[in-house]
TORMARZA-478436 format. One record per atom (N, C-alpha, C): atom name; x, y, z; residue in one letter. Coordinates in pm, whole numbers. Layout:
BEGIN
R  atomo       x       y       z  residuo
R     CA       X       Y       Z        a
...
***
This chain:
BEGIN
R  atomo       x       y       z  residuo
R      N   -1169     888    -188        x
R     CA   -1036     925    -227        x
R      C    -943     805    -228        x
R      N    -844     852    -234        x
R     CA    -749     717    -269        x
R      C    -743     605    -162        x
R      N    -792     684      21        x
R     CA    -736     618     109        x
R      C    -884     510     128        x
R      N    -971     530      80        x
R     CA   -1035     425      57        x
R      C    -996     294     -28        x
R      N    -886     357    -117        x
R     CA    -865     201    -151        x
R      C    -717     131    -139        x
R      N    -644     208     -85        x
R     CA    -514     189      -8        x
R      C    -500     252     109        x
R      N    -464     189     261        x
R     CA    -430     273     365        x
R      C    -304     361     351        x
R      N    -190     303     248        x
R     CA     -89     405     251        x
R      C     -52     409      63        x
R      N    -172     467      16        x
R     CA    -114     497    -142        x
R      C     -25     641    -174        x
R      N      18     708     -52        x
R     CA     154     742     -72        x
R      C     296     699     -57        x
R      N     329     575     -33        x
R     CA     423     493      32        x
R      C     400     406     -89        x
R      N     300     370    -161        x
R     CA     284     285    -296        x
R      C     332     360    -381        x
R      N     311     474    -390        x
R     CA     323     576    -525        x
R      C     466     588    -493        x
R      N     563     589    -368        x
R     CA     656     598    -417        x
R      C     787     475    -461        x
R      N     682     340    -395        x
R     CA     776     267    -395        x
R      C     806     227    -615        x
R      N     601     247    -654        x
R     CA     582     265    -799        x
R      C     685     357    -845        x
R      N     694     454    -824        x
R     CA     772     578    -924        x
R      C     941     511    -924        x
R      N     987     500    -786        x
R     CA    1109     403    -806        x
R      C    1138     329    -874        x
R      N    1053     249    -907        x
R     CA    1042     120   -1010        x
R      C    1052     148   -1154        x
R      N     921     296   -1152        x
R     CA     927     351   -1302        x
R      C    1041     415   -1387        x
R      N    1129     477   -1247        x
R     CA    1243     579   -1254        x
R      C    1341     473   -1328        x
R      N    1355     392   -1253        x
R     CA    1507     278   -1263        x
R      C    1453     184   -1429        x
R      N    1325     144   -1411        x
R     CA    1319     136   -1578        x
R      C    1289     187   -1684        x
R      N    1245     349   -1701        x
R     CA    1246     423   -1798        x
R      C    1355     470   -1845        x
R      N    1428     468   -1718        x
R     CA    1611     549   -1717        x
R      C    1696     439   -1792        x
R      N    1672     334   -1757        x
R     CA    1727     224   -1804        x
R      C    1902     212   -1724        x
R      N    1816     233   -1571        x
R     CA    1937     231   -1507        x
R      C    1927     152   -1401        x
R      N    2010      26   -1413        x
R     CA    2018    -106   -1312        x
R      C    2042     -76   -1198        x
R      N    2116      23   -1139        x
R     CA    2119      78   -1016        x
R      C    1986     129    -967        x
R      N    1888     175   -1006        x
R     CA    1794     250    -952        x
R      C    1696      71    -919        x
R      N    1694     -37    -989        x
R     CA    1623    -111   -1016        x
R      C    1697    -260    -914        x
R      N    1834    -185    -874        x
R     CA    1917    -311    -778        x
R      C    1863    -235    -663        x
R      N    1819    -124    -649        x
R     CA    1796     -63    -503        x
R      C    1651     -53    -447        x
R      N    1572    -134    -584        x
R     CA    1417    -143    -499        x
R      C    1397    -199    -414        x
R      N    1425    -336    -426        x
R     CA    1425    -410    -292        x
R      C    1448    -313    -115        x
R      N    1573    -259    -171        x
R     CA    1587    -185       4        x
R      C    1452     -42      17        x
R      N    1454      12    -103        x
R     CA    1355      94    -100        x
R      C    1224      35     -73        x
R      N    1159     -52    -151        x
R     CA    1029    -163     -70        x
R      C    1057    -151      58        x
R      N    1135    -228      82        x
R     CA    1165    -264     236        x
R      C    1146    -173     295        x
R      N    1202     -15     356        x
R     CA    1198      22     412        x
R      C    1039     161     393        x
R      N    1000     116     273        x
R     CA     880     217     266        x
R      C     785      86     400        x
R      N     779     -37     354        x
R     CA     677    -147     401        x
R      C     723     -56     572        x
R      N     846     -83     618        x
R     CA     858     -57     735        x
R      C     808      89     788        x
R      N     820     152     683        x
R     CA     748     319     809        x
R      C     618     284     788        x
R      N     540     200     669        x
R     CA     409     164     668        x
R      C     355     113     782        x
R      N     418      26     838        x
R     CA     411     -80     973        x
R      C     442     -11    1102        x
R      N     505      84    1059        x
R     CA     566     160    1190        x
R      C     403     292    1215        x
R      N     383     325    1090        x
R     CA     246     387    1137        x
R      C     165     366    1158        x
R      N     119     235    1105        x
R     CA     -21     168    1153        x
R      C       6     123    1342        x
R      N     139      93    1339        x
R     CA     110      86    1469        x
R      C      90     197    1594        x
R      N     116     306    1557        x
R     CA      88     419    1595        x
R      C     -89     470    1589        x
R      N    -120     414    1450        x
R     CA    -268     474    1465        x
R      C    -353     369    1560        x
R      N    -250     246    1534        x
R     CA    -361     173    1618        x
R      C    -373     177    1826        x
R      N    -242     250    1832        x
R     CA    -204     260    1972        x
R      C    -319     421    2027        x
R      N    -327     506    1901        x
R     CA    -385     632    1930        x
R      C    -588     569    1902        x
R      N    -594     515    1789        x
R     CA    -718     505    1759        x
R      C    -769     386    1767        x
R      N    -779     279    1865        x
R     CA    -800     150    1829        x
R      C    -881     136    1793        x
R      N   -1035     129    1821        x
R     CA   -1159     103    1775        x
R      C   -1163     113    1624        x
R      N   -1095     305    1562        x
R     CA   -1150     341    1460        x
R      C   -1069     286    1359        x
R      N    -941     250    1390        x
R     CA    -814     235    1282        x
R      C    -874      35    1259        x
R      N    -928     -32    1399        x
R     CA    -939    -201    1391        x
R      C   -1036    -196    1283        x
R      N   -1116     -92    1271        x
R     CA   -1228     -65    1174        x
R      C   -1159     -58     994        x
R      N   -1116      45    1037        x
R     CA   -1043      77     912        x
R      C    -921      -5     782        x
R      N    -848     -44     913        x
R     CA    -789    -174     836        x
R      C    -839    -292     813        x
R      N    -980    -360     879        x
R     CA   -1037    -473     786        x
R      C   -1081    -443     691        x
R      N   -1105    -289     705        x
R     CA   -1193    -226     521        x
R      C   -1101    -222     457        x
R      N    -980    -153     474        x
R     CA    -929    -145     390        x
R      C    -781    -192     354        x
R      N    -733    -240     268        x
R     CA    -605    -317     218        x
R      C    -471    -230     257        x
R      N    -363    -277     286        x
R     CA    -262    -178     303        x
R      C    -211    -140     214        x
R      N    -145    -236      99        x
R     CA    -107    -154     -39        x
R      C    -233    -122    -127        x
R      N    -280    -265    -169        x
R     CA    -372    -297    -288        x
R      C    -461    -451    -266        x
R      N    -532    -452    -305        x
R     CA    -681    -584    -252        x
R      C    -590    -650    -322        x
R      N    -613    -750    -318        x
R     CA    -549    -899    -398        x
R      C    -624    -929    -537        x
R      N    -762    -873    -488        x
R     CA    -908    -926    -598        x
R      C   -1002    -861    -464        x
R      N   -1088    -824    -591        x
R     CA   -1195    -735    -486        x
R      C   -1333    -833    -534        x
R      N   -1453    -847    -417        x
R     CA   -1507    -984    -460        x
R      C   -1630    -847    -529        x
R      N   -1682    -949    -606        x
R     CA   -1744    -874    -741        x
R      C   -1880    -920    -704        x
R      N   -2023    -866    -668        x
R     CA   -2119    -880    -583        x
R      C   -2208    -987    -763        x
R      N   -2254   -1105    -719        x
R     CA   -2295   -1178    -785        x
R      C   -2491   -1143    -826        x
R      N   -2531   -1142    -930        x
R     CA   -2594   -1097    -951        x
R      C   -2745   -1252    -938        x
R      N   -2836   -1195    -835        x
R     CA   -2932   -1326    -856        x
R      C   -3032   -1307    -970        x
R      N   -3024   -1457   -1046        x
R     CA   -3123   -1453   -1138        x
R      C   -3284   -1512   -1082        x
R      N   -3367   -1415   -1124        x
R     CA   -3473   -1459   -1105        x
R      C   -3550   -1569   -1180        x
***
């Protein structure tokens, strides 16, 4: 599901739709207020991981080297050996 490839792709989807809202609308206000909206989605993001990691350490230390918090940077692409 999604949380395999984002730990918080509901906190992405909304910081995305913000973004989409303020430029489909074609309204500079919605698009001067991403920044604080980023900001404070990143922060309940940070504010929960630290919670899962205080409740689940083992499983969450697991979970976040697998998986990216928004989005991978580049996902490494398994190289194929020639025989």
């Amino acid at each position: 599901g999604p949380y395999a490839a984002s730990r918080h792709p509901m906190y992405l989807a909304w910081a995305l739709l913000h973004a989409g809202v303020g430029l489909l609308s074609g309204s500079a206000w919605v698009v001067v207020t991403l920044p604080a909206a980023a900001g404070w989605v990143h922060a309940e993001a940070v504010s929960e991981e630290r919670s899962l990691a205080a409740r689940f350490p083992a499983e969450f230390a697991r979970y976040r080297a697998a998986v990216p918090r928004y989005v991978a940077a580049r996902r490494a692409v398994p190289r194929l050996v020639q025989c």
